[in-house]
C-alpha positions as CSV (number, residue, x, y, z in Angstrom):
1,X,139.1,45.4,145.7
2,X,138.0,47.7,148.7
3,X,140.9,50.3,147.4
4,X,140.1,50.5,144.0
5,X,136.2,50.9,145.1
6,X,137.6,53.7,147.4
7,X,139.6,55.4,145.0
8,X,136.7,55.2,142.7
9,X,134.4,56.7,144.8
10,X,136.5,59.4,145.8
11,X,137.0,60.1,141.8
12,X,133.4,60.3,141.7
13,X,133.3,62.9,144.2
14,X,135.8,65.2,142.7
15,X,134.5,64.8,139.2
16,X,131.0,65.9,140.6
17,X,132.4,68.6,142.5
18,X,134.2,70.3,139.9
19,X,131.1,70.8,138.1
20,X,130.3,73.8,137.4
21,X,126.5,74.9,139.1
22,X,125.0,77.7,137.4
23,X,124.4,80.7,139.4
24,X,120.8,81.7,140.1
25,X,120.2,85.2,139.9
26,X,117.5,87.1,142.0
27,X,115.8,89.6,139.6
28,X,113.9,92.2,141.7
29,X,110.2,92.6,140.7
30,X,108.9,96.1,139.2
31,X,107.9,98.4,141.5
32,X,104.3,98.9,141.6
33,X,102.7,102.3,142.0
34,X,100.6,103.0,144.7
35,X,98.4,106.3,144.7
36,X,98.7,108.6,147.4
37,X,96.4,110.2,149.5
38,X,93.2,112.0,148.2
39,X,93.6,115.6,149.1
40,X,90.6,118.0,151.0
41,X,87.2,117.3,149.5
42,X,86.3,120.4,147.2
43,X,90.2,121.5,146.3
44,X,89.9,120.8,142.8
45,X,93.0,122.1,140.8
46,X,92.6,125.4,138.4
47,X,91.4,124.5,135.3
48,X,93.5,124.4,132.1
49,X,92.8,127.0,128.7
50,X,91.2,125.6,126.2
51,X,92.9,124.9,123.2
52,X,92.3,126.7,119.7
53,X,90.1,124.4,117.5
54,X,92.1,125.8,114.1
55,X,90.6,126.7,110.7
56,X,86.9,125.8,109.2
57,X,88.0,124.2,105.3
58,X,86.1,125.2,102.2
59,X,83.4,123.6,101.0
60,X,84.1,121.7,98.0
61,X,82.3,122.3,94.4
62,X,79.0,120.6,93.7
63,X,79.7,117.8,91.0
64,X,77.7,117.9,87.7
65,X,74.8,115.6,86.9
66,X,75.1,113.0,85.0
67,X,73.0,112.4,81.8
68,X,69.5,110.0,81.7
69,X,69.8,106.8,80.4
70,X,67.2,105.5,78.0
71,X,64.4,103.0,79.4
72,X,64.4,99.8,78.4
73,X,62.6,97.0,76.0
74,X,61.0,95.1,78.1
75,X,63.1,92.4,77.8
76,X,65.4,90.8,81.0
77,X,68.6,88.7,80.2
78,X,69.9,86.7,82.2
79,X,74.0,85.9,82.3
80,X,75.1,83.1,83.6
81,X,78.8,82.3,85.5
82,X,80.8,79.4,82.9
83,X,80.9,76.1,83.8
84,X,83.9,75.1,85.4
């Protein structure tokens, strides 16, 4: 009984050891930028052209008025939505 429990356990151990451990992989964290340091006070770089501001469009035509409509009766109606 002590043998087979033996050879049992040392099955055990092989089994378990052939297992195959997955592989942890280290991935390196982004680099972070970090400003430099601040250059003489005043020492302002030269400053850039200005840019051209292109074309003015044409103004469009004025649209024509429409016609009067004719006043009413005096009398209000009053639609109502259908029942469902």
């Amino acid at each position: 009984m002590k043998k087979i429990m033996l050879i049992f356990a040392l099955l055990a151990t092989l089994g378990l050891a052939a297992c195959e451990r997955p592989t942890v992989v280290a991935v390196p964290a982004a680099p972070v930028a970090v400003p430099g340091p601040a250059g003489p006070a005043g020492d302002t770089g030269a400053t850039g052209a200005t840019g051209y501001t292109g074309a003015t469009g044409n103004q469009g035509k004025d649209g024509e008025t429409g016609a009067t409509g004719k006043s009413g009766d005096g009398t209000t109606v009053i639609v109502t939505p259908p029942a469902n």
